[in-house]
C-alpha positions in Angstrom: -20.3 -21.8 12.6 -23.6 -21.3 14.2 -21.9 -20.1 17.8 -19.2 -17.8 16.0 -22.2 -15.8 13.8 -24.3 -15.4 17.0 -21.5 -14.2 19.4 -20.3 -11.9 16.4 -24.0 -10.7 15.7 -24.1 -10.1 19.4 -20.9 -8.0 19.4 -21.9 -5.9 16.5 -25.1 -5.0 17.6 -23.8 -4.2 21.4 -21.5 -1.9 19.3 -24.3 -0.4 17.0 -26.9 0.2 20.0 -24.5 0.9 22.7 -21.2 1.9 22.0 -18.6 4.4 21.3 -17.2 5.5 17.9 -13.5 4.2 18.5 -12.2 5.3 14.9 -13.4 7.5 12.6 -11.8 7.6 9.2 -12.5 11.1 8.2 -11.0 12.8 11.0 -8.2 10.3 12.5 -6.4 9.3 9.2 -3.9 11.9 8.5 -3.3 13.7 5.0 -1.9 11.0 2.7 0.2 13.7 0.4 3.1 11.7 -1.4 2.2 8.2 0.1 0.8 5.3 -1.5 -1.3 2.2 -0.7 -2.2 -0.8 -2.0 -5.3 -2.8 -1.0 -6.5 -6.6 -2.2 -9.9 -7.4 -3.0 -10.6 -3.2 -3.5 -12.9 -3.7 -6.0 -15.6 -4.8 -3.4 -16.6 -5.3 0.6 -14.4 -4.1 2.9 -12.0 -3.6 0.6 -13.7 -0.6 -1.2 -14.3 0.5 2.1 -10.3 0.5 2.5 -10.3 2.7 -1.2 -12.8 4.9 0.0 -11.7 6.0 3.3 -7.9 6.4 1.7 -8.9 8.5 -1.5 -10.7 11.2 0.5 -7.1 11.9 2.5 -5.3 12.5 -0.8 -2.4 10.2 -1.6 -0.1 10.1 -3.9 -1.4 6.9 -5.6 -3.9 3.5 -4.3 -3.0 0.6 -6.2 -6.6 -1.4 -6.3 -5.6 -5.2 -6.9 -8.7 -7.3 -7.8 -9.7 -10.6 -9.8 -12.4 -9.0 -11.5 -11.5 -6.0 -13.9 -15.1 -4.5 -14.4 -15.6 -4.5 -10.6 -12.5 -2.8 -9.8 -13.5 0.0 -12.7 -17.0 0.4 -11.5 -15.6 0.8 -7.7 -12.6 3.1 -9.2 -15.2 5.1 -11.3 -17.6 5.6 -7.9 -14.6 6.9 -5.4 -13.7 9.6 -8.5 -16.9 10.6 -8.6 -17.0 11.7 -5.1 -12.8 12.6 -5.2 -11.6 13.7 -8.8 -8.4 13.9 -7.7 -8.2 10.6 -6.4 -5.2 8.4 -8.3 -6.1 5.2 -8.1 -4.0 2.7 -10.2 -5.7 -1.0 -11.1 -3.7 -3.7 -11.1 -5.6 -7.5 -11.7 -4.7 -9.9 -9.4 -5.9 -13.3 -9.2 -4.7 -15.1 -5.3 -5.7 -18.6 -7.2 -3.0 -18.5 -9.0 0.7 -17.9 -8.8 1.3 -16.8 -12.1 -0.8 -14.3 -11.5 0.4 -13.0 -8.3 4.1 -12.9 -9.6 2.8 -11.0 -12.8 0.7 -8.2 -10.5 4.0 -7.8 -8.0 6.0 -7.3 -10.9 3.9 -4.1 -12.2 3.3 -2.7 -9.1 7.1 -3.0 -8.4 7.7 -1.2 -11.9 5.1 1.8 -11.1 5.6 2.2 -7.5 8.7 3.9 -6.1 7.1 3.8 -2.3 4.3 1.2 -0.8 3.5 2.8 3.1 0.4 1.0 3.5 -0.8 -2.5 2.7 -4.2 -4.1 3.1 -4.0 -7.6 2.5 -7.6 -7.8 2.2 -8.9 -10.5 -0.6 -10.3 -13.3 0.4 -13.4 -15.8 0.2 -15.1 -18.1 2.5 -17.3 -21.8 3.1 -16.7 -22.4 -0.7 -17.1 -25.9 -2.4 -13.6 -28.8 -1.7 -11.0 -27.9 -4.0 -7.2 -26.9 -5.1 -5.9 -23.7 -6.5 -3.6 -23.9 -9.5 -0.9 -24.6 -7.6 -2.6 -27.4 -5.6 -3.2 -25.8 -2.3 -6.5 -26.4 -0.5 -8.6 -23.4 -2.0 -9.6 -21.2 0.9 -5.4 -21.6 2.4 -3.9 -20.8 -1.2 -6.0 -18.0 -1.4 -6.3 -16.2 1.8 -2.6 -17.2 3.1 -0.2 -18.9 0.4 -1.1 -16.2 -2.2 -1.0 -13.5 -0.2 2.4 -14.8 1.5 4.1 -14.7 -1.7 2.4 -11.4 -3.1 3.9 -9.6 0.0 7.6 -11.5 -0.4 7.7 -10.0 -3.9 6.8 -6.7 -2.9 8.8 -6.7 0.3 12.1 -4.6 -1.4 9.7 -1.6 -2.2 8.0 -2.0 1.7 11.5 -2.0 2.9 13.1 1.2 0.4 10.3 2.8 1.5 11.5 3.0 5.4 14.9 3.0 4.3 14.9 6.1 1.8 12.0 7.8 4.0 12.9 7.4 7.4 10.2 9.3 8.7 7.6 6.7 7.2 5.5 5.0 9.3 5.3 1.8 7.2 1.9 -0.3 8.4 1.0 -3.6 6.9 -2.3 -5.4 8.2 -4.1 -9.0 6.8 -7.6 -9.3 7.7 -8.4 -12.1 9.6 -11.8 -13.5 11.5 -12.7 -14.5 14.4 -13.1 -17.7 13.0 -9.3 -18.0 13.8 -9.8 -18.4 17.4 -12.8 -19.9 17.4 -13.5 -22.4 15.2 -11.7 -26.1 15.0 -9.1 -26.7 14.3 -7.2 -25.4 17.2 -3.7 -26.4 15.7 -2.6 -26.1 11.4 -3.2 -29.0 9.4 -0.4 -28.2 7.2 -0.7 -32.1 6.2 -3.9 -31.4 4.4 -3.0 -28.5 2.8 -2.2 -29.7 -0.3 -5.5 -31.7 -0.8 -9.1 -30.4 -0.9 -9.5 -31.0 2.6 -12.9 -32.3 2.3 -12.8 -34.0 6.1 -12.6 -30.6 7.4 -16.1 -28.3 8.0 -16.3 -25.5 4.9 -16.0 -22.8 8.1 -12.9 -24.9 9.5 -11.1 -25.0 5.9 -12.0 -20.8 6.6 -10.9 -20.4 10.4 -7.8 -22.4 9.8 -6.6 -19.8 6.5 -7.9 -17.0 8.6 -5.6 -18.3 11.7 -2.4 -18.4 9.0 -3.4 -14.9 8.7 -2.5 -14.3 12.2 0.2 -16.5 13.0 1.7 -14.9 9.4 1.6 -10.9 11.1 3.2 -12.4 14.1 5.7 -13.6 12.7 6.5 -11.0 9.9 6.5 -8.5 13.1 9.4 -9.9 14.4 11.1 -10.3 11.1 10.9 -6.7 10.1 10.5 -4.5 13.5 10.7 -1.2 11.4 7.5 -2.0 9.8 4.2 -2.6 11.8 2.7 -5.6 11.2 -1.1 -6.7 11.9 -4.0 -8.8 12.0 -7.6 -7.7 12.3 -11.4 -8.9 12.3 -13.6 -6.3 10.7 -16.8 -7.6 12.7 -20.2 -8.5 11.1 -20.1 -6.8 7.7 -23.0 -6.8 4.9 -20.8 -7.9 2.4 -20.6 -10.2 -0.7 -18.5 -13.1 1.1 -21.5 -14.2 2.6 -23.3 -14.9 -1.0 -20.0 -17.0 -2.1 -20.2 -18.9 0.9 -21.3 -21.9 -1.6 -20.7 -24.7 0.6 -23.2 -23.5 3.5 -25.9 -22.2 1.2 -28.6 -23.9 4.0 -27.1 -21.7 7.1 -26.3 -18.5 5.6 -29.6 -18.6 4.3 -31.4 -19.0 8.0 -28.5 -16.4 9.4 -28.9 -13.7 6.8 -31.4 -12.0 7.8 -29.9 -11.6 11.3 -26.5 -10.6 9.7 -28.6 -7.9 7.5 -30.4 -6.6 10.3 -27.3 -5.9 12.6 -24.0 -6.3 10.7 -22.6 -3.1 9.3 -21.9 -1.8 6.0 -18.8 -2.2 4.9 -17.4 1.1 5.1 -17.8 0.7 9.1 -16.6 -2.8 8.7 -13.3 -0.9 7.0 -12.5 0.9 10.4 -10.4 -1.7 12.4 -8.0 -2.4 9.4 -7.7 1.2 9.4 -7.2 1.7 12.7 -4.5 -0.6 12.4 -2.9 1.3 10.3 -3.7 5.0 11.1 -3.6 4.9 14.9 -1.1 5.5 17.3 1.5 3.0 17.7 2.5 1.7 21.2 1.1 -0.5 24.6 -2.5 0.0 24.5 -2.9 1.4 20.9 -0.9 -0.8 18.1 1.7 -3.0 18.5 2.8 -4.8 15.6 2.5 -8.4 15.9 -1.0 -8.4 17.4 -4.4 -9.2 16.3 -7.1 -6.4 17.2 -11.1 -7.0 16.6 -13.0 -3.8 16.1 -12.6 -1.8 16.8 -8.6 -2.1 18.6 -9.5 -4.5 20.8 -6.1 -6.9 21.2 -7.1 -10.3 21.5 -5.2 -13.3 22.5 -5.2 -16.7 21.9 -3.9 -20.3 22.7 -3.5 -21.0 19.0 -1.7 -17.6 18.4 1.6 -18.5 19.6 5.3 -18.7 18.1 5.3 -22.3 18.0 2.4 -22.2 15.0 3.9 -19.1 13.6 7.3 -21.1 13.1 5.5 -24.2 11.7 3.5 -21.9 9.4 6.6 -19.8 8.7 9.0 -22.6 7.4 6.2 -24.6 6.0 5.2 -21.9 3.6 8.4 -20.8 2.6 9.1 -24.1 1.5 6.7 -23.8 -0.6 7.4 -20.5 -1.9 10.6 -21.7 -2.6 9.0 -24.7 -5.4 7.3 -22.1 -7.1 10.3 -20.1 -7.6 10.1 -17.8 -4.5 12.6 -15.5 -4.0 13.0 -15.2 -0.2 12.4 -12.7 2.1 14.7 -9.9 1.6 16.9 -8.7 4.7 15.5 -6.4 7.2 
């Protein structure tokens, strides 16, 4: 972990001191009228930084999905204060738990006639050996298996939405790390998915969920070419993963300070998801199936190939399908 936070910090602070504003959010995403978005983990990091930059452009609706009701209010409460107008709609959703993700798809499916933009955002990181409801290694369940069958269920609505509005430019994009293509693993260990994985370094149990992410876009990319599909690392960010990182309490704790001193805040560390989804599509802007680091820099990778993304694919679904997953609906 050491070598990824020092190349990052390195990175960001080349990109504070020396470089050139790529995106900016209040003049290159477009007026929002009559579309809606829906972001994970709003309530807080990056994710507010998502619901910030969207409710100042005016759509029709952001659908805020977080664990933590009070949060999401507080952060809901903040944007309106600054936009009045500003519809945001918040839905609890709780990525441990499949229950929970079938019951937060099913609302947003009965409010929302159109989804145009999803940030599949939530996530944690480096936290203490253990299973989510379901029995999925924590940090996988939550950052990939969750998500994987939050988006199947709201797939129907993504896909009416490019069908009864051809115009739409439908954008979906996960937010990865670095870690993905850094860190070991370099293949999935599908195997230990399904136990708390306690042979495998807290930041490996992170890179390999955050590599799912990545190998997931690829392969949704292909599977529905009408919609643009993505991956992204936001960079450095000040944000509250780093105090849930339980398991490396010692490391953060000497890296902080660094990480305080030259990350960014999270509204900056918003702008490559965004420009994922706001910027021009095509070779040398976005291509769906990619994964961009900020801010839209495509990088590739040994471990990003179709290969993994078919292992990941057919592994998952699988899985989907025990917990009474629906399939992916026809493009």
């Amino acid at each position: 972990m050491a070598n990824v936070l020092l190349s990052e910090v390195t990175r960001t602070a080349m990109g504070i001191f020396g470089g050139k504003k790529v995106f900016d959010p209040e003049k290159d995403i477009p007026d929002l009228s009559g579309k809606a978005a829906l972001v994970t983990g709003g309530n807080a990091g990056i994710g507010a930084g998502f619901v910030r930059a969207l409710a100042a452009h005016n759509p029709e609706n952001i659908y805020l999905c977080a664990r933590t009701q009070s949060s999401a209010d507080a952060t809901a409460q903040a944007v309106k204060e600054k936009h009045p107008k500003a519809n945001i709609t918040i839905v609890t959703l709780d990525l441990n738990s499949f229950d929970s993700v079938k019951k937060c798809a099913a609302e947003i499916t009965a409010k929302a006639p159109r989804l145009d933009y999803l940030f599949l955002n939530a996530g944690i990181s480096a936290t203490s050996p253990a299973l989510t409801k379901e029995g999925y290694e924590t940090e996988f369940g939550i950052n990939h298996m969750g998500h994987a069958l939050f988006l199947q269920l709201l797939m129907p609505t993504v896909l009416a939405t490019k069908k009864n509005h051809p115009d739409a430019d439908v954008r979906i994009t996960l937010t990865s790390s670095i870690a993905a293509r850094q860190l070991s693993p370099k293949t999935l260990v599908l195997s230990q998915m399904q136990t708390p994985a306690e042979k495998l370094h807290p930041m490996a149990r992170y890179g390999h969920s955050k590599l799912a992410n990545v190998l997931f876009a690829r392969k949704l990319a292909t599977l529905y070419p009408s919609i643009t599909t993505t991956s992204h690392h936001p960079g450095t960010v000040k944000s509250e993963i780093w105090g849930k990182a339980t398991d490396l309490k010692l490391l953060v704790a000497l890296f902080s300070p660094v990480v305080w001193l030259t990350g960014v805040d999270t509204d900056v560390g918003a702008e490559t998801g965004l420009w994922c989804v706001f910027a021009g599509r095509g070779k040398g802007k976005v291509e769906s199936g990619k994964y961009y680091e900020p801010v839209g820099q495509e990088v590739s990778n040994e471990r990003f190939n179709e290969k993994n993304a078919e292992e990941l694919w057919e592994w998952t679904n699988g899985e989907l399908e025990k917990h009474g997953g629906k399939g992916w609906p026809e493009a």
